[in-house]
C-alpha positions in Angstrom: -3.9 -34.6 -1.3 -0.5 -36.0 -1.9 2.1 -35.3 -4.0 0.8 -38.2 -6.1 4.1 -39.2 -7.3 5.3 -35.5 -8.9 8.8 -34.7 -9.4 8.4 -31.1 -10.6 5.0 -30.0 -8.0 5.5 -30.3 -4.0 1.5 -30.1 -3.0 1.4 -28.6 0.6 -2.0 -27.8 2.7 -2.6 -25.5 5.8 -6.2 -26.3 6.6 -8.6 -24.6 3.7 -4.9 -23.4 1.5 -3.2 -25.4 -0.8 0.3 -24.3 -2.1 1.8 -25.9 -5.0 6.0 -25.6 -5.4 7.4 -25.8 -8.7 10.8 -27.9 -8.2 12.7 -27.4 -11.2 15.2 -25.0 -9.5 18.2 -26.0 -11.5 16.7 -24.7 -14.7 14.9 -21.6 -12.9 11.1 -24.0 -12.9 11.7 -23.8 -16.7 8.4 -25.9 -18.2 9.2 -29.1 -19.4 6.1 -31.4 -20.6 6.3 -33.4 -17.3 5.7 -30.4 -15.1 2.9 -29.3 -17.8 1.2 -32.6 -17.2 1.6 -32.7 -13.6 0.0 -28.9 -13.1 -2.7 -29.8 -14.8 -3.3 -33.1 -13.3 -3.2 -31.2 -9.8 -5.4 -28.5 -10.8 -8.2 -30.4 -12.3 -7.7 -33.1 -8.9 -8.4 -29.6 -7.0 -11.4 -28.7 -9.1 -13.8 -30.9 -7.2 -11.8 -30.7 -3.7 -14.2 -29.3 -1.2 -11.5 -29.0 1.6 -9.4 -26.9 -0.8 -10.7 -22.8 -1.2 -7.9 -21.3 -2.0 -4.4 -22.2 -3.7 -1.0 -20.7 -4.0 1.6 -21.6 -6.7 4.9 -20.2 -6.2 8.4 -21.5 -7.5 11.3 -22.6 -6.0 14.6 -21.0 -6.1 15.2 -18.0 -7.3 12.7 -17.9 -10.0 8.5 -18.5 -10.7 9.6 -20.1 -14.1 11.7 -19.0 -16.3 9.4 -19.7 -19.2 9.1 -22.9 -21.4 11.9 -25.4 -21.3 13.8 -23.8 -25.2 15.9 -27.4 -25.0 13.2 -29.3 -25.3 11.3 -27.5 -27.9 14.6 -27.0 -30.0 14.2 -30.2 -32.2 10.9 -30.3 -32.9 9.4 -30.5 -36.2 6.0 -28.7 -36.6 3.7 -31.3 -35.5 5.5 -31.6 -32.1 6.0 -28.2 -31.7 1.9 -27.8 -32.1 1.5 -30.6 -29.3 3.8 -29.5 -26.8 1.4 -25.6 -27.2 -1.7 -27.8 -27.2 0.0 -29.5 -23.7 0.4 -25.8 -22.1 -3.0 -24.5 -23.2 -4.8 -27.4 -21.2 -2.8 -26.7 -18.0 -3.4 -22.8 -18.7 -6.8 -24.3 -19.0 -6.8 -26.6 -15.9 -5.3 -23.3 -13.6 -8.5 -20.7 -15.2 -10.8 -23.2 -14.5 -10.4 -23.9 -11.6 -13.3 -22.6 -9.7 -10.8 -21.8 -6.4 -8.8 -18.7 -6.1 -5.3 -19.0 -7.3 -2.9 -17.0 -6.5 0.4 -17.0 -7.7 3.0 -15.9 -5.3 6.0 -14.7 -7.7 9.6 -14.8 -5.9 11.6 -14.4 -8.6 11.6 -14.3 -12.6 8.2 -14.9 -14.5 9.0 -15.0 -18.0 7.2 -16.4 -21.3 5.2 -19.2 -20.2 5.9 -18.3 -16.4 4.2 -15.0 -17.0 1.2 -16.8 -19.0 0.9 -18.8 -15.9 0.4 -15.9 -13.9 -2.0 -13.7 -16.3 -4.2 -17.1 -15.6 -3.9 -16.9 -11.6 -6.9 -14.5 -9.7 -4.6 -12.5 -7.9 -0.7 -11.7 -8.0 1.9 -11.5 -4.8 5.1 -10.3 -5.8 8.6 -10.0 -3.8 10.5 -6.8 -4.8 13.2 -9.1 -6.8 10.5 -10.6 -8.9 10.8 -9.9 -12.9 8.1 -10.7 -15.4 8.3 -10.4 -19.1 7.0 -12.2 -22.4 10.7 -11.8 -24.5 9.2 -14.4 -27.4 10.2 -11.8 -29.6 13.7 -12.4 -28.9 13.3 -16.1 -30.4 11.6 -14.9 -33.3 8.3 -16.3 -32.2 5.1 -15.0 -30.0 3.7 -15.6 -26.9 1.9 -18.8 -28.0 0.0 -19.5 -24.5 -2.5 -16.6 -24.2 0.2 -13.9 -23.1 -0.7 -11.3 -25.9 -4.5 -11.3 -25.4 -4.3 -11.3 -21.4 -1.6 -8.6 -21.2 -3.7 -6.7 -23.4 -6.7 -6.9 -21.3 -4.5 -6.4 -18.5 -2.7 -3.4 -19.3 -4.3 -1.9 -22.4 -3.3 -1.6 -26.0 -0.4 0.4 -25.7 1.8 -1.1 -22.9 0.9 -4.6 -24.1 2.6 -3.2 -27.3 5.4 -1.9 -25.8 5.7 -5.1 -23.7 5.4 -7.6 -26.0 8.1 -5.4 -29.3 10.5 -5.0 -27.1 10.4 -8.5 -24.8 11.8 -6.6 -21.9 10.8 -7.5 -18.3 8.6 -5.2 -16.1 9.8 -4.8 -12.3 7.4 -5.6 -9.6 7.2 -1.8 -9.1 6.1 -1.6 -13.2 3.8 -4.3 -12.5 2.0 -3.0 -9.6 1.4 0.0 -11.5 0.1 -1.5 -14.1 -1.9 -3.2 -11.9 -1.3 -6.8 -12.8 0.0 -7.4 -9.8 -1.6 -6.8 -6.2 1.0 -6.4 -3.8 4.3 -6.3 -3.3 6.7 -7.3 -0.6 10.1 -7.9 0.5 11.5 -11.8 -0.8 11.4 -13.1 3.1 7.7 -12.2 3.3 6.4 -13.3 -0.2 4.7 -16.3 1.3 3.6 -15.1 4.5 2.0 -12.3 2.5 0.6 -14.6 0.0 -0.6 -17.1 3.0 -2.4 -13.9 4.7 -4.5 -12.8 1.8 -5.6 -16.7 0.9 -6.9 -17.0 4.5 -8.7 -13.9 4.6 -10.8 -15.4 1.2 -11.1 -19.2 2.4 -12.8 -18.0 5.4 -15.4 -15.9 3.1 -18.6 -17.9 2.0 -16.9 -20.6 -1.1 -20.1 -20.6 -3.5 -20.0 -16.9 -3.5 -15.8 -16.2 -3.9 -16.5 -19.0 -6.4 -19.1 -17.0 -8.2 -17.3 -14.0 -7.9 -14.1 -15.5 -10.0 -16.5 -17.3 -13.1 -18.5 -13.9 -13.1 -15.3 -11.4 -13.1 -13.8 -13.8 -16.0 -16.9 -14.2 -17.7 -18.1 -10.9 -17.7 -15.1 -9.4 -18.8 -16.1 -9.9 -22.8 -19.7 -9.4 -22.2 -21.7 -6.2 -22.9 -22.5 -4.5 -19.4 -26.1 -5.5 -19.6 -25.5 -9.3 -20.5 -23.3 -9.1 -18.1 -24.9 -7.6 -15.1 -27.9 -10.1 -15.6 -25.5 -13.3 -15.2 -24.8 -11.2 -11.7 -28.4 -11.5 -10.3 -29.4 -14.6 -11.9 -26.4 -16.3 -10.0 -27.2 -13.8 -6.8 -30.8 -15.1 -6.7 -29.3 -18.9 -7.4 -27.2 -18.1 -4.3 -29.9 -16.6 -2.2 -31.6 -20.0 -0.5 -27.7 -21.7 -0.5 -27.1 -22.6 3.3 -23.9 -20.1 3.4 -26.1 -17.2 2.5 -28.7 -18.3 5.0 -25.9 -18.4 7.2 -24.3 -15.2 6.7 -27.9 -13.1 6.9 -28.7 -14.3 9.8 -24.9 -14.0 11.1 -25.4 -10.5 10.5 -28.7 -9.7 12.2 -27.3 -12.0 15.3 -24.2 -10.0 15.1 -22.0 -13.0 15.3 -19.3 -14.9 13.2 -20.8 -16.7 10.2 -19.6 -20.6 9.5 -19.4 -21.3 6.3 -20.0 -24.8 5.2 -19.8 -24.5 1.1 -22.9 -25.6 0.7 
C-alpha cells in the first residue's frame, strides 16, 4: 500500500510489517481531524490486507502525539465539538479492530488522545524518553476517547485515579510497572526493538495471533466460563484451517512450519 495521498501518515512495509509515521512533527503529531481521517482510512484499508500481519505506529520527532490538536477544538460550539469526538472514536475504532497486531512504538510524549491511541494498540514499545499521561483535567474536561475506562482496566481502580486527578505523566519506567507497557529501550533502538518483536508474531500462524487478539479483547468483560467457551469453540473452528494442519505436522516432522493464513 501507498501512502495514498496522506500528509500526516508515511505507510512503510518490510515484507509481512507495516509501520505507519505520524508526520505532524511541528506540533509534536498533535491530532488534527485530517490525521484522524487518514488513520482510520489506513487502518480499515489494512483490515482485509492479507500481506500485512503485523503493524507498527510510531511518531515522528520527538513525540507519539501530543494529544488532540486544543487549536482546533477551541472555537467549537457543542455540536462540533461532539463531531470532532465522534471522528476520534471511529479511528480509535478502526486501530481495535483491526484484526492485525498493532503495536505502537512510543519515542517520545503520549499524551490525551496520543495515550488513548496507545491503550487501543496490542502491545507497547517504549524508549526511555517516552512520557504518557491523560492531563484533560488540566482543561477542565475528561478523557473523551476511551482513556478512563482502558486505564482502568489497565492499571486498576486506584492508579487510574491517581492518573487521571492529577493529569500528571507516568515515565516509561512507571509504565512498565504498571504493566501497560512491554518493553523498554534506549531512543536509538525503539524501532529496531519494535521491528524485532513484530517479526517474531508475523512469522506465527495469522488466523491463530488473529484469534488470540479478538479473544484477549473480547474475553476481558466476559465471565470466565463464557469466556473460556469462545476459546475452544474458535480452537476447534481453527483445528482443520491449513496453518494448523501445517504446524501439527511441522511438529511431528520436526521441521519449520509455513504459514499461508489460510
Amino acid at each position: 500500500m501507498n501512502n495514498q495521498n496522506y500528509v500526516y501518515l508515511k505507510v512503510e512495509q518490510n515484507g509481512w510489517v507495516m509501520t505507519l509515521t505520524l508526520l505532524r512533527e511541528a506540533k509534536l503529531n498533535a491530532m488534527n481531524s485530517a490525521m484522524m481521517a487518514e488513520l482510520t482510512d489506513c487502518f480499515r484499508r489494512i483490515h482485509d490486507r492479507s500481506d500485512v500481519r503485523v503493524v507498527i505506529l510510531t511518531g515522528s520527532g520527538k513525540a507519539f502525539m501530543a494529544g488532540a490538536d486544543i487549536e482546533e477544538y477551541s472555537g467549537f460550539d457543542l455540536g462540533a465539538f461532539f463531531s470532532f469526538q465522534n471522528k476520534g472514536r471511529e479511528m480509535y475504532r478502526a486501530i481495535e479492530e483491526c484484526p492485525k497486531p498493532v503495536i505502537a512504538a512510543v519515542n517520545g510524549y503520549a499524551l490525551g488522545g496520543g495515550f488513548e491511541i496507545v491503550l487501543a494498540c496490542d502491545m507497547v514499545v517504549a524508549s526511555e524518553k517516552a512520557k504518557f499521561g491523560l492531563p484533560e483535567v488540566n482543561l477542565g474536561l475528561v478523557p473523551g476517547g476511551g482513556g478512563v475506562q482502558k486505564a482502568l482496566r489497565a492499571v486498576g481502580p486506584y492508579a487510574a485515579k491517581e492518573m487521571l486527578m492529577t493529569g500528571r505523566f507516568l515515565t516509561a519506567q512507571e509504565g512498565l510497572d504498571l504493566r501497560i507497557i512491554n518493553q523498554v529501550t534506549s531512543p536509538d533502538q525503539l524501532l529496531e526493538v519494535a521491528t524485532a518483536l513484530a517479526q517474531t508474531i508475523a512469522e506465527k500462524a495469522p488466523l491463530a495471533v488473529q484469534g488470540l487478539k479478538k479473544l484477549v479483547n473480547e474475553g476481558r468483560d466476559a465471565s470466565l466460563e463464557t469466556a473460556q467457551a469462545y476459546d475452544r469453540a474458535y480452537l476447534a473452528n481453527l483445528f482443520y484451517s491449513t496453518d494448523a494442519q501445517e504446524g501439527i505436522a511441522a511438529f511431528v516432522e520436526k521441521r519449520p512450519p509455513v504459514f499461508v493464513g489460510k
